[in-house]
C-alpha positions as CSV (number, residue, x, y, z in Angstrom):
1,X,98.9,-90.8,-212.6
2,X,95.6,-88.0,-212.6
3,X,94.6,-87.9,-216.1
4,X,94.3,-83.8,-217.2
5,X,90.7,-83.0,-216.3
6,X,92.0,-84.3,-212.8
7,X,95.0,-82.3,-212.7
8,X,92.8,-78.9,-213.7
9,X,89.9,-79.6,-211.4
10,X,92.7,-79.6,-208.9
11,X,94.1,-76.3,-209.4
12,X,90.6,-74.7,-210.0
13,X,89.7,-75.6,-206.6
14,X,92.9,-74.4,-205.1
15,X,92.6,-70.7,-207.1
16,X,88.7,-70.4,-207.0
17,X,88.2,-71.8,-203.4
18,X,91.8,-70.3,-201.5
19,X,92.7,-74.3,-200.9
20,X,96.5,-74.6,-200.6
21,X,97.5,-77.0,-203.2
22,X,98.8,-79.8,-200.4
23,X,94.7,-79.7,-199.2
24,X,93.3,-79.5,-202.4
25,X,96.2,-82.7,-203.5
26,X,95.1,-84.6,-200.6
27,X,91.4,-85.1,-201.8
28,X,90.3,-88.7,-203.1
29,X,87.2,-89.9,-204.8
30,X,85.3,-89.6,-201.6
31,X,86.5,-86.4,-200.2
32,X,83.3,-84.2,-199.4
33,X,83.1,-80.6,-201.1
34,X,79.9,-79.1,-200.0
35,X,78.7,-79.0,-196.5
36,X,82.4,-80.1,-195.7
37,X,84.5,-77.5,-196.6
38,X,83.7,-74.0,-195.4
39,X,85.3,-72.4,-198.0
40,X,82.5,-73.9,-200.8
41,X,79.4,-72.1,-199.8
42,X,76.3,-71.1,-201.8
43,X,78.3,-68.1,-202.7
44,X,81.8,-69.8,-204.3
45,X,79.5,-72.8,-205.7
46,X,78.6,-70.4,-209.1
47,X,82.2,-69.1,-209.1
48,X,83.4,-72.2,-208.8
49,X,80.9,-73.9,-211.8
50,X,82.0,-71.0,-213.9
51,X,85.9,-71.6,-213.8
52,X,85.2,-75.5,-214.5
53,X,83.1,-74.2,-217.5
54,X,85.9,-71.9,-218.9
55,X,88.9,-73.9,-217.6
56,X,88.0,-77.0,-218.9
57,X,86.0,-75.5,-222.4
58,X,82.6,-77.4,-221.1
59,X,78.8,-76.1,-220.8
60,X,76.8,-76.8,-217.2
61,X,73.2,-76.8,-217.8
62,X,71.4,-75.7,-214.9
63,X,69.5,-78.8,-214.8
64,X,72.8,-80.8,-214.2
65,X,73.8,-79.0,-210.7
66,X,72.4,-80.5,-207.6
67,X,73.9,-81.6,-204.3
68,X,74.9,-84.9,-205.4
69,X,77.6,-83.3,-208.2
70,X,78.8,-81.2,-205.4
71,X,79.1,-84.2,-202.8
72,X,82.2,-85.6,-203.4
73,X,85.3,-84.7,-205.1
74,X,84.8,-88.1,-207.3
75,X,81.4,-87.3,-208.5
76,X,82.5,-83.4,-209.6
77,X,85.6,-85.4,-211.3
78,X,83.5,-87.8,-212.8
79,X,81.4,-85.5,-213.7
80,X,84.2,-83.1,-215.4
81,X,85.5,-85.6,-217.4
82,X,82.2,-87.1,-218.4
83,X,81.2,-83.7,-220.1
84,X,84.8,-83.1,-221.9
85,X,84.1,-86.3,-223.6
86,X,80.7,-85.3,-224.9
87,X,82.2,-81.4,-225.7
């Protein structure tokens, strides 16, 4: 079973990004986000850091976004849940 922070990192990807939930349900621990899906450019990255921030009641320093966090779906998860256990 996805533990919550799964479950909302889920949907925010499927509102913020246009993903159809059976796309966005598909993606495992090593599913690539940016530079594999179109839909997540340079643009979408700050609207999509922003939604996590207020969705999931977390801060993003600056310092903490780079291209690995962005890799894979399992590092943005880990990631995600990482920081609601510190909020």
């Amino acid at each position: 079973m996805r533990s919550q922070t799964d479950q909302i990192l889920r949907g925010i990807l499927t509102d913020v990004l246009g993903l159809t939930p059976t796309q966005v349900d598909a993606f495992d621990a090593d599913t690539g986000l940016f530079g594999h899906l179109p839909e997540l450019d340079s643009m979408a990255v700050a609207g999509l850091l922003t939604e996590i921030e207020d969705r999931l009641d977390i801060v993003i320093d600056d310092d903490e976004v780079d291209g690995e966090l962005l890799e894979t779906y399992g590092n943005l998860l880990s990631f995600a849940e990482a920081k609601r256990e510190t909020a």
